[in-house]
C-alpha positions as CSV (number, residue, x, y, z in Angstrom):
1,X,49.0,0.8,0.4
2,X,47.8,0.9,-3.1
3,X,50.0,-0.9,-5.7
4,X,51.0,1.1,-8.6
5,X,52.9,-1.5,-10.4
6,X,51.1,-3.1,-13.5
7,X,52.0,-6.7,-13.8
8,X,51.2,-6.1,-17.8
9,X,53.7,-3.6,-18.2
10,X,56.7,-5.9,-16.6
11,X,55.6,-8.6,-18.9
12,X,55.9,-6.3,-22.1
13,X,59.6,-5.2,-21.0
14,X,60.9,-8.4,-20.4
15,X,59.1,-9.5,-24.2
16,X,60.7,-6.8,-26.0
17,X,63.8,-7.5,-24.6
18,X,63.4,-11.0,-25.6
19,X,62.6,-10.0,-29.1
20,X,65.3,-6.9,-29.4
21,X,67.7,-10.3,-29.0
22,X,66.2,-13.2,-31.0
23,X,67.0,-13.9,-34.7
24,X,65.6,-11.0,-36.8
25,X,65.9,-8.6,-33.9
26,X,67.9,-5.5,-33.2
27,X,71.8,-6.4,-34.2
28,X,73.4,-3.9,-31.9
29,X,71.5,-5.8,-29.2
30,X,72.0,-9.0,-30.6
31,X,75.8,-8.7,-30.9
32,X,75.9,-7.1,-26.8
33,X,77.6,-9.3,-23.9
34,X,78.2,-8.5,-20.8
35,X,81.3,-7.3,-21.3
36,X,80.8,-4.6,-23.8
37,X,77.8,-3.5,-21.5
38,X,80.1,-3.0,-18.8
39,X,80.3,1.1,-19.8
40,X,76.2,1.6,-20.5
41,X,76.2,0.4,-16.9
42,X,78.2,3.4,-14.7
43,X,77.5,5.9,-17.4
44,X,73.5,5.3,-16.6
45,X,74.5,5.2,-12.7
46,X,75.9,8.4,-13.3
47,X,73.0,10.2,-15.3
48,X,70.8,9.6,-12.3
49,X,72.8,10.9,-10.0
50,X,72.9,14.0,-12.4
51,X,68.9,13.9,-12.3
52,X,68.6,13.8,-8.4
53,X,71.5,16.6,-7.9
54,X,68.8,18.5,-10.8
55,X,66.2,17.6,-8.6
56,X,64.2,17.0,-11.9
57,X,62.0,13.7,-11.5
58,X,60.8,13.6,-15.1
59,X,64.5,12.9,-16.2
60,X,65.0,10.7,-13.0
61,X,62.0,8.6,-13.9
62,X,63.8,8.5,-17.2
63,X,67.0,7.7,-16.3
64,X,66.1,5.2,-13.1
65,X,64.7,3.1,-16.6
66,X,68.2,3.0,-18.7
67,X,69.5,1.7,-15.3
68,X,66.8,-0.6,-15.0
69,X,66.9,-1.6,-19.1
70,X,70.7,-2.9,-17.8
71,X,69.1,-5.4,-15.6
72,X,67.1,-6.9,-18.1
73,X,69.6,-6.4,-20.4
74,X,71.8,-8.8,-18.6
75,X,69.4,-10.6,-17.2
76,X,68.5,-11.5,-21.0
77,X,72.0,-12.5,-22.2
78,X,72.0,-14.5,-18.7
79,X,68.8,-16.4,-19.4
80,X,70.1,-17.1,-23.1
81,X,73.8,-19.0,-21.8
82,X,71.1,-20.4,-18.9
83,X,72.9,-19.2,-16.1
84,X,69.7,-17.0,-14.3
85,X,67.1,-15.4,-15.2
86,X,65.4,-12.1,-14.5
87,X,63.1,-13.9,-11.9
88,X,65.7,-15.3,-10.5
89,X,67.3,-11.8,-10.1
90,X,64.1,-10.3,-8.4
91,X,63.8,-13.4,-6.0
92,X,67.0,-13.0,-4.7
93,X,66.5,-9.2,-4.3
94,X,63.2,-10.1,-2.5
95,X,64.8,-13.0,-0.4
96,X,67.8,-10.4,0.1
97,X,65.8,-7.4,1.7
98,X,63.7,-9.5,4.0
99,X,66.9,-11.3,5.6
100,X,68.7,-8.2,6.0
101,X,65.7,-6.4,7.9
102,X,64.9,-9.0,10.3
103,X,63.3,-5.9,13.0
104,X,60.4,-5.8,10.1
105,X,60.1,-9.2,8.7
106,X,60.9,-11.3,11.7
107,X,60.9,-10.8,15.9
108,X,64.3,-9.3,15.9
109,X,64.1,-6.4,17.5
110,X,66.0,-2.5,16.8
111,X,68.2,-1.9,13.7
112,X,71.7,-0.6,13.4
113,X,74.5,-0.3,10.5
114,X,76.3,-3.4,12.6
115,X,74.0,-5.2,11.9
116,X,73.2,-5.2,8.5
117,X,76.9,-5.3,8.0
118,X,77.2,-8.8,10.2
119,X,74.1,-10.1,8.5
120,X,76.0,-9.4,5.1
121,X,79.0,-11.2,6.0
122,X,77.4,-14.1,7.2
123,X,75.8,-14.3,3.4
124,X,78.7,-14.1,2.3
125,X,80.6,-16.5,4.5
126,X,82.9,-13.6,6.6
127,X,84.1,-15.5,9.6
128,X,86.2,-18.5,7.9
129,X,89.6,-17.8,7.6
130,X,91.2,-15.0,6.0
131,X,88.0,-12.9,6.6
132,X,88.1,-9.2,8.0
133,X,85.7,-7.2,9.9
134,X,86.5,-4.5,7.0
135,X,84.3,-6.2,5.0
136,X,84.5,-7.1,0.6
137,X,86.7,-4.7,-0.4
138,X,84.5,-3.5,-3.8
139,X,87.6,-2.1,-5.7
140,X,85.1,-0.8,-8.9
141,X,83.9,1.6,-6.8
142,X,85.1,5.2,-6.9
143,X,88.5,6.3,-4.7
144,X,87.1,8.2,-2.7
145,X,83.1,6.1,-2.6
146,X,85.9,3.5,-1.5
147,X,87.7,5.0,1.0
148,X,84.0,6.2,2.9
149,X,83.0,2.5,2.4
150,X,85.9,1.1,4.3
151,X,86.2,4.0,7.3
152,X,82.2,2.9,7.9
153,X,83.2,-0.7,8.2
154,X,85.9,0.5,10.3
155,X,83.6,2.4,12.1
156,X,81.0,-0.5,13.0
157,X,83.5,-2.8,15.3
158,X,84.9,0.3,17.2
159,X,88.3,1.7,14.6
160,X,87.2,5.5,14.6
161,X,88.0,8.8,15.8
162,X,85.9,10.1,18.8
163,X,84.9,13.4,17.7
164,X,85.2,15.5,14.3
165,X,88.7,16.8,15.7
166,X,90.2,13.7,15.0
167,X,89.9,14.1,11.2
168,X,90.6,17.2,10.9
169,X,93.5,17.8,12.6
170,X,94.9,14.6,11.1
171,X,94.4,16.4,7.8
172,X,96.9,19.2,9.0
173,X,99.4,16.5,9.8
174,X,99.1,14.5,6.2
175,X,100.0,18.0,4.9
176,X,103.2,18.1,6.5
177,X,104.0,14.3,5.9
178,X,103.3,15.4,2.4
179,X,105.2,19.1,2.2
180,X,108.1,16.9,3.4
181,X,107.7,14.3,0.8
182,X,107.5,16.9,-2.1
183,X,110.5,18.8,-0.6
184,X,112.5,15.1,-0.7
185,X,111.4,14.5,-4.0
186,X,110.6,11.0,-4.3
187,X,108.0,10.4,-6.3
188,X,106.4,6.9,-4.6
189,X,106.6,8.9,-1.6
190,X,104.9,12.0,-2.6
191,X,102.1,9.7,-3.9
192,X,101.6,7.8,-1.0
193,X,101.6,10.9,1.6
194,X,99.2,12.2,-1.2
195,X,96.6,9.5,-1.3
196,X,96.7,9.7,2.8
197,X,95.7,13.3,2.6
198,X,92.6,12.2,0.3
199,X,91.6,9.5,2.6
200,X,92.0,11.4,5.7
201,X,89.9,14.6,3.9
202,X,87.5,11.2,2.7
203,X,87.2,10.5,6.3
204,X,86.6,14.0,7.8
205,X,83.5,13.9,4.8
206,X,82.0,10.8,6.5
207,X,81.8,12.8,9.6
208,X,80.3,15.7,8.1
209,X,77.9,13.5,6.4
210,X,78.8,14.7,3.3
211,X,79.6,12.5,0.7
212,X,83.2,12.9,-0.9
213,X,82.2,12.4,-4.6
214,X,79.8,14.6,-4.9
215,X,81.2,17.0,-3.1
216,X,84.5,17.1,-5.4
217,X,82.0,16.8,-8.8
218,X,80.3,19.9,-7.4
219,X,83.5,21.8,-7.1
220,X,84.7,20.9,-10.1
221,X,81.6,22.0,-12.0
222,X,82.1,25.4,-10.3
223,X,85.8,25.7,-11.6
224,X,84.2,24.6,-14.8
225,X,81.2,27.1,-14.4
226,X,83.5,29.9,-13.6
227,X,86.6,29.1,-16.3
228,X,83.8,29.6,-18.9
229,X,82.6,32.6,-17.4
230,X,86.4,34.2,-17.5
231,X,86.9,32.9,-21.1
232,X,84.0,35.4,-22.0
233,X,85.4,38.5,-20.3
234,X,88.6,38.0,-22.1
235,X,86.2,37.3,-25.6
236,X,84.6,40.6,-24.6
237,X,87.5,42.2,-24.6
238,X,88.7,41.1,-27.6
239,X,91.7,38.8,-25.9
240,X,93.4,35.6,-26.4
241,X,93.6,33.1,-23.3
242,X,96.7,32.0,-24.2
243,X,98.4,35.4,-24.7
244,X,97.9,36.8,-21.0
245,X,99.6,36.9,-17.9
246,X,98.9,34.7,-15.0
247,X,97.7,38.1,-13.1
248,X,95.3,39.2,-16.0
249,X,94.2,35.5,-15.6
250,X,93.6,35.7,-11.6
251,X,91.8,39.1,-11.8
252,X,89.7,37.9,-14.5
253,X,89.3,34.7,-12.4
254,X,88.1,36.9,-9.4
255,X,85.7,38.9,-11.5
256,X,84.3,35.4,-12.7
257,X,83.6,34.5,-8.9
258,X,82.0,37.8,-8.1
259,X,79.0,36.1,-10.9
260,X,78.6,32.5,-10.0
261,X,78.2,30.6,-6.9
């Protein structure tokens, strides 16, 4: 296969980065630490998940580069305190993917999730005590990313539901755990029966192969999509929101449905 990847063209992003942060440099780059990078981060994770749900690759190409512009961000600021460098990043990467796909790089032979998942947690020294076949718990992920994570790792040693039934009947009987918590009115309660329902709905996602995030963004762009779409039928007809009944609302609401998907 052809290599596309200029050697030149690595060098110059590493170099600038070197001299956005050296005396005389950039002084928003200058004054950056890890820390206050921490938000740049997930808000570029996020744009690029935007550009593949747009299915646009000029703005993916452009966004896959903020994220990567992170990398060497921190890699930079790393290099400076001489903790790593960005070299040392890639090696480890490149030592990373060749352990964990020992059916290409070595004479293991098939592939499976269990796998990888028992190869991680011998990198990661799983097996001492207090260790768990559930795996690092990564709590900056998403609830719901979360929740999927942990059912799969359930999943690999043999915890899951045989069929798709399981789920989803399980999700009729965390609605009446929680109709019976909101008609006893505890709070904690109500909250706990609640998050059950979203893990259990989580969990019926991973069987669907759908993911649970995405899924919920998508809906809520819809409600969004369609609010604004009732806000200009009651413009149009000279209205105020805030003036109307709940049942002028819900008819407008319909009508709003009837034009968007």
């Amino acid at each position: 296969m052809k290599r596309t990847f200029e050697e030149s063209e690595w060098v110059r992003l590493i170099e600038t980065m070197e001299k956005l942060r050296s005396p005389g440099g950039c002084e928003w780059d200058i004054a950056q630490t890890h820390e206050t990078l921490r938000p740049y981060l997930i808000e570029e994770a996020y744009e690029v998940l935007d550009a593949i749900d747009r299915g646009n690759d000029e703005e993916l190409a452009e966004e896959l580069g903020d994220i990567l512009l992170q990398v060497i961000f921190h890699s930079q600021i790393a290099a400076e305190r001489k903790a790593f460098s960005i070299t040392d990043v890639v090696r480890s990467l490149t030592d990373k993917l060749v352990r964990r796909h020992p059916q290409v790089f070595s004479d293991s032979k098939g592939y499976s999730y269990r796998q990888w998942e028992e190869i991680k947690a011998k990198e990661k020294g799983a097996g001492s005590t207090g260790s768990s076949s559930i795996g690092k718990i990564n709590k900056a992920l998403p609830a719901l990313s979360l929740a999927r994570r942990v059912q799969e790792n359930a999943s690999v040693v043999g915890f899951d539901w045989n069929e798709i039934s399981g789920p989803r009947n399980k999700i009729d009987e965390e609605i009446e755990e929680l109709d019976c918590a909101i008609k006893g009115g505890d709070k904690k309660k109500i909250e706990e029966e609640l998050g059950d329902l979203l893990f259990t709905i989580a969990n019926l996602s991973r069987f669907l192969d759908v993911d649970p995030e995405s899924a919920l963004k998508r809906s809520t762009e819809k409600f969004v999509n369609r609010f604004r779409d009732m806000e200009s039928h009651i413009e149009e007809y000279g209205l105020e929101i805030e003036s109307m009944t709940i049942d002028e609302l819900n008819h407008l609401w319909e009508k709003a449905k009837e034009g968007t998907n």
